[in-house]
Every structure is written in C-alpha cells, then in structure tokens.
C-alpha positions in Angstrom: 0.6 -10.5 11.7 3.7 -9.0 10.0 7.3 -9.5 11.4 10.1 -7.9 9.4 13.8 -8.1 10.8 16.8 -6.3 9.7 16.0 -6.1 6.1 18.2 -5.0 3.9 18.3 -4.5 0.0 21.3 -3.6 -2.0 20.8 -3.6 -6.0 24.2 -4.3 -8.5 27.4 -5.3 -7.1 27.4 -8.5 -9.0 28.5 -9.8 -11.8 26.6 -7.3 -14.2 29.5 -4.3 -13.5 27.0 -1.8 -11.8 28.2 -0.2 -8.5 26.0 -1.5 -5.5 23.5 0.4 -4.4 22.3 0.1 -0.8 17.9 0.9 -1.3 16.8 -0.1 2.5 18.8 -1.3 5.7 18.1 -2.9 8.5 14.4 -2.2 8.5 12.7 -4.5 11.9 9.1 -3.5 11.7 5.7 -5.2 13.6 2.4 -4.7 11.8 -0.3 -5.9 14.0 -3.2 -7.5 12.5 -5.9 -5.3 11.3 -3.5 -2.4 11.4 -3.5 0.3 8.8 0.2 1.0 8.2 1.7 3.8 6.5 5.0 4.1 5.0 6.0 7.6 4.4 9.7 9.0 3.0 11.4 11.1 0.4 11.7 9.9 -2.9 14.0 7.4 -3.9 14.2 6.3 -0.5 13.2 2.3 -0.9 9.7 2.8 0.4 8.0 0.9 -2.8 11.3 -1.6 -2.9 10.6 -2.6 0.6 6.7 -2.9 -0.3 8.0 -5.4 -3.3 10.0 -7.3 -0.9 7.2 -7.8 1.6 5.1 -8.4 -1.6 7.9 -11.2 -2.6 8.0 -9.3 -6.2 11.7 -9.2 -5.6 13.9 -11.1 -2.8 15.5 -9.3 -0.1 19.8 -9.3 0.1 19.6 -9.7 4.0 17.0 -10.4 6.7 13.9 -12.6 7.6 10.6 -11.6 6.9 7.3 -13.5 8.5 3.5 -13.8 8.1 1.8 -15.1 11.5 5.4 -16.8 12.4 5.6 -18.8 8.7 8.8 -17.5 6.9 8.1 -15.7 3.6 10.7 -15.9 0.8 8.4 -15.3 -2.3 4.8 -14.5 -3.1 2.1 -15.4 -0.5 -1.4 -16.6 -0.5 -2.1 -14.1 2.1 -0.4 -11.0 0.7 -2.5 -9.3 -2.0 -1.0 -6.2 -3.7 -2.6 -3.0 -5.7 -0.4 -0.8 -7.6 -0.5 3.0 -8.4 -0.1 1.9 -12.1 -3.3 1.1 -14.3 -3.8 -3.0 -13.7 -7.0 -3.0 -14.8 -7.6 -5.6 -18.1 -9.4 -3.0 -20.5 -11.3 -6.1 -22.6 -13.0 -7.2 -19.0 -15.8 -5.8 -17.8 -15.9 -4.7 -13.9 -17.2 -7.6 -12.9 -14.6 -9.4 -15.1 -12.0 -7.7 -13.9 -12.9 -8.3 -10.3 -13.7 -12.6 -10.9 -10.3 -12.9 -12.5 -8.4 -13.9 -9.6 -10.7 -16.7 -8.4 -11.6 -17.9 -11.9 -7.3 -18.5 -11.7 -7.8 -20.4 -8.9 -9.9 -22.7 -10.2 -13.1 -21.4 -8.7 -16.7 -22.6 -10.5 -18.5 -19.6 -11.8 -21.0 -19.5 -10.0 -18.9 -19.3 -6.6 -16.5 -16.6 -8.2 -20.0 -14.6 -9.4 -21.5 -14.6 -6.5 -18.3 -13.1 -4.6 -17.9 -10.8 -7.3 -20.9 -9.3 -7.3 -20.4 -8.8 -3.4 -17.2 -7.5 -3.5 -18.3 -4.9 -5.6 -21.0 -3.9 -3.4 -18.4 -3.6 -1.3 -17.0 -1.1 -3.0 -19.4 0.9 -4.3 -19.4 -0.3 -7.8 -22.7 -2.0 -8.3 -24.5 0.0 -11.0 -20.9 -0.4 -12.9 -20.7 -4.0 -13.1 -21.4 -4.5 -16.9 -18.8 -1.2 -17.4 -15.0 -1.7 -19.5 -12.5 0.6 -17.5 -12.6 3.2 -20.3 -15.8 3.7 -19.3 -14.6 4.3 -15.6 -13.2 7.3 -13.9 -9.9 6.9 -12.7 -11.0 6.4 -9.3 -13.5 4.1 -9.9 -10.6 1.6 -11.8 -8.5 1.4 -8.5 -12.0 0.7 -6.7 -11.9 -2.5 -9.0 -8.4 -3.7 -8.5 -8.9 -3.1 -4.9 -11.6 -5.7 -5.3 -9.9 -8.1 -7.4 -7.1 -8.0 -4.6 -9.7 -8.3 -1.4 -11.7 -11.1 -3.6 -8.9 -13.4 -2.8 -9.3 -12.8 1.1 -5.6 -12.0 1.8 -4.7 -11.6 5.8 -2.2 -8.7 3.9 -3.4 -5.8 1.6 -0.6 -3.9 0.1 -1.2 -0.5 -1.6 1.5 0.9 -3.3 0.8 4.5 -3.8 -2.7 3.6 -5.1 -4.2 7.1 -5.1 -1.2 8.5 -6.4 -2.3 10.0 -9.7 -5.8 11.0 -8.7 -6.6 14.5 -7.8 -6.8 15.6 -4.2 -11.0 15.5 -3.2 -11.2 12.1 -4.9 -7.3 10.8 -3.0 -9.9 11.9 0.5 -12.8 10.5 -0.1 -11.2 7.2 -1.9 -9.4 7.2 1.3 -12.4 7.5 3.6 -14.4 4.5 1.2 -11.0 3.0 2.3 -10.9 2.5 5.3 -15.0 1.7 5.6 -13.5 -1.3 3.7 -11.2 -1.9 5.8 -13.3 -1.6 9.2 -16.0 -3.8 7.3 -13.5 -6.8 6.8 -10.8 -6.3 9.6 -8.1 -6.4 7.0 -4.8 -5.3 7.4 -3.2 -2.7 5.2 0.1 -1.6 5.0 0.2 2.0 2.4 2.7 3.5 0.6 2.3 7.2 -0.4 4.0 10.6 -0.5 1.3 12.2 0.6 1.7 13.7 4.3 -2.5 14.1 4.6 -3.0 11.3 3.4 -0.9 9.0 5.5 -2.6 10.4 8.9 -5.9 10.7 7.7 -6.1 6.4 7.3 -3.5 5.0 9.1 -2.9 3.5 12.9 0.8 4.7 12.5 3.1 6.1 10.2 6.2 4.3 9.4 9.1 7.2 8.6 11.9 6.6 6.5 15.5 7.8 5.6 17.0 9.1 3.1 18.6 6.9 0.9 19.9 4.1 2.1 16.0 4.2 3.7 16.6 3.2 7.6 13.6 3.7 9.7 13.6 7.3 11.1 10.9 7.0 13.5 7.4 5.6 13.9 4.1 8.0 14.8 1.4 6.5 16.6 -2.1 8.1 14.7 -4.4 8.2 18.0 -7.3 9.7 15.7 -10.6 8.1 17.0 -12.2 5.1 15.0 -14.5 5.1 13.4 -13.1 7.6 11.3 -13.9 9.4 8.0 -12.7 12.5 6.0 -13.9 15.4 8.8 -11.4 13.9 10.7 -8.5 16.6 8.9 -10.6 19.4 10.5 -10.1 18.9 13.5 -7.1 20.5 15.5 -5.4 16.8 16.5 -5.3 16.2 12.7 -2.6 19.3 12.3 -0.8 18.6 14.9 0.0 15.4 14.0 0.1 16.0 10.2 3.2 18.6 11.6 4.6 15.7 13.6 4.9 13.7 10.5 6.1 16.6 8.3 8.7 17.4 11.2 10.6 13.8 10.9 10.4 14.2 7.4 11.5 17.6 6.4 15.4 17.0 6.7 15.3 13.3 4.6 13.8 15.7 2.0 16.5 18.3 2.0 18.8 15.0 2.3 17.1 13.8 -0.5 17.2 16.6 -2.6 21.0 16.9 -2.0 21.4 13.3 -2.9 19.8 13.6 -6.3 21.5 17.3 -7.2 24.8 15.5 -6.6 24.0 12.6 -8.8 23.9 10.2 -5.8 
C-alpha cells in the first residue's frame, strides 16, 4: 500500500543562514494494506516530520515515496490525516464538522448527510450530532475529526499523536473504539505516539526510531490476536512485548536526553 525508500529530511542549510539540520535519514519502510502501523521514538526524533512527509504537508530533501506504485510528491486523495492539536471548527455542529470535507468536494447535501450521519454512527457519536465541540469532551472531538478524515474514504489514515493530550483510561478505550473502526472498514493506519502501551496495544508492528537524525532502529512484529480490544494489556504476551519495545527504545532516550542537555 505504502512504499517509502531512503527518505531523508534535512531542515536549513539554504539560503536563510541556519545550520542544516539532519530530522530523518534513509528511512525504507513497507506498510501493507490494512496494517495498523506504529511509529514509536524519543522526542525530537523526526517521527511527526516523517508523518508530514508521507502526509505531503512538507516535501522530503531525498528519497521516493509511493502509494500502490503511484509516486507521491504532495498531498494525496488517498492519505487522510488527524492531528493531536484541536481541528475541530467550533461554529459547526458535529455533524457539520464531520460533512465539511465532502461539502468541499462538491458533494450534494443530501449524499454528504447521509454519509455523515453514518460515519458518526460509526463512531459512536449519534446522540451528539446537533452538539458544537465546546459541548464535547475532549475525546469525543478527536472522535469527530477521525470521522471527518474517514468520510473522505482515504486508502491512508494518518494519526499524529491523536490521543496525546487525553488522560490515560480514555487514550485505552479511544484506542480500542479505534481499532473496531479500523476492523469495520479495513483501513490502513499508520500512528504516531510516545506512548509505549499504546503503540502495542493497536498496532500490527511498531516502527522504532533513532535518536536524532531518526534512522529506523528496528521493527517489532505485534503477534497479539485479532480481534482485539483493551483486555488485551492483561495478558502476559502484552508485557513482554511492551518490554521489547521499551528495550530498543531505552538508549535513543538517554541519546536523546544527552542531545537536548548539550543544546544539540
């Protein structure tokens, strides 16, 4: 579904006086389709960057990326992107909120309604249609921009840290109506977070990164059983591999850590 090879990012260096600064190198990654891939790495380390690039929110310095074999060099009609940061429109309703996409595409109302009011089905949302997001929790307003991303049928989801400011129960069980979603429409999704749980509890495998410049450290197959929903980091298998994860990870932190202490 996904092809990435040897991508590389490098900010400044130009014309605009700033030293270069080498984000991610060389990254060659396969994401199968209707694969739920993590991307997991120490801050600073070009996880989101790399997301943006695949997302074609910013272009890459070096390397080819491909969606089912058609080269990608901007934003796609099959990539859809959700974003830790608020993105709701506060004067829409949920339903509003959720239409806008298709209404931007041209799409008669009635079409666009009827999806709408399906999507947020989907989602769990129904009774909160007529609802402005002030009158949402927070987890309920990433439920709707998940739906205003999936209501434009992308073959891509990308999710960049989008539990990240919610507390842990709701980051579980968002994660569990998560991937109920996911199962329900085969999608693919490839997930950004810092959250170690988090990233085994959904995913098919767990994309490790570097340190700054992020290089791909290694890549942990999740063999967690599917269907699968929040009991799942009960279970024995789940700390074990939750260690695994934490193991690869553990000296890019420190790395990390010594970066930023000596203003790198």
């Amino acid at each position: 579904m996904l092809n990435l090879r040897n991508i590389s990012k490098v900010f400044g260096g130009t014309d605009d006086g700033l030293a270069s600064v080498p984000a991610v190198e060389n990254i060659s990654i396969d994401v199968r389709a209707g694969e739920f891939f993590s991307i997991i790495g120490p801050s600073g380390c070009g996880k989101s960057t790399l997301l943006r690039i695949i997302g074609g929110l910013i272009p890459a310095t070096g390397g080819e990326l491909t969606v089912a074999g058609e080269t990608v060099k901007g934003p796609h009609r099959s990539i859809a992107m959700v974003f830790q940061e608020e993105s709701t429109f506060p004067w829409r309703t949920t339903l509003g909120n959720v239409e806008f996409g298709l209404e931007m595409h041209g799409v008669g109302h009635a079409e666009r309604r009827q999806k709408a009011v399906e999507m947020i089905r989907l989602v769990g949302l129904s009774e909160f249609e007529k609802r402005y997001p002030s009158e949402l929790s927070g987890g309920m307003r990433q439920r709707v921009a998940i739906a205003r991303a999936l209501i434009l049928e992308p073959k891509i989801l990308l999710m960049d840290e989008p539990f990240g400011a919610l507390d842990e129960q709701t980051r579980i069980i968002l994660g569990e109506e998560l991937l109920k979603i996911r199962d329900a429409l085969n999608q693919t999704i490839i997930f950004v977070t810092h959250n170690i749980n988090e990233s085994v509890q959904l995913s098919d495998r767990v994309l490790v990164m570097t340190a700054r410049p992020g290089k791909i450290k290694t890549m942990v197959e999740i063999d967690l059983p599917h269907p699968r929903d929040s009991s799942i980091i009960a279970s024995d298998r789940f700390g074990r591999l939750v260690g695994q994860v934490w193991s690869a990870l553990r000296e890019e932190s420190i790395r990390s850590f010594r970066q930023t202490e000596q203003g790198h």
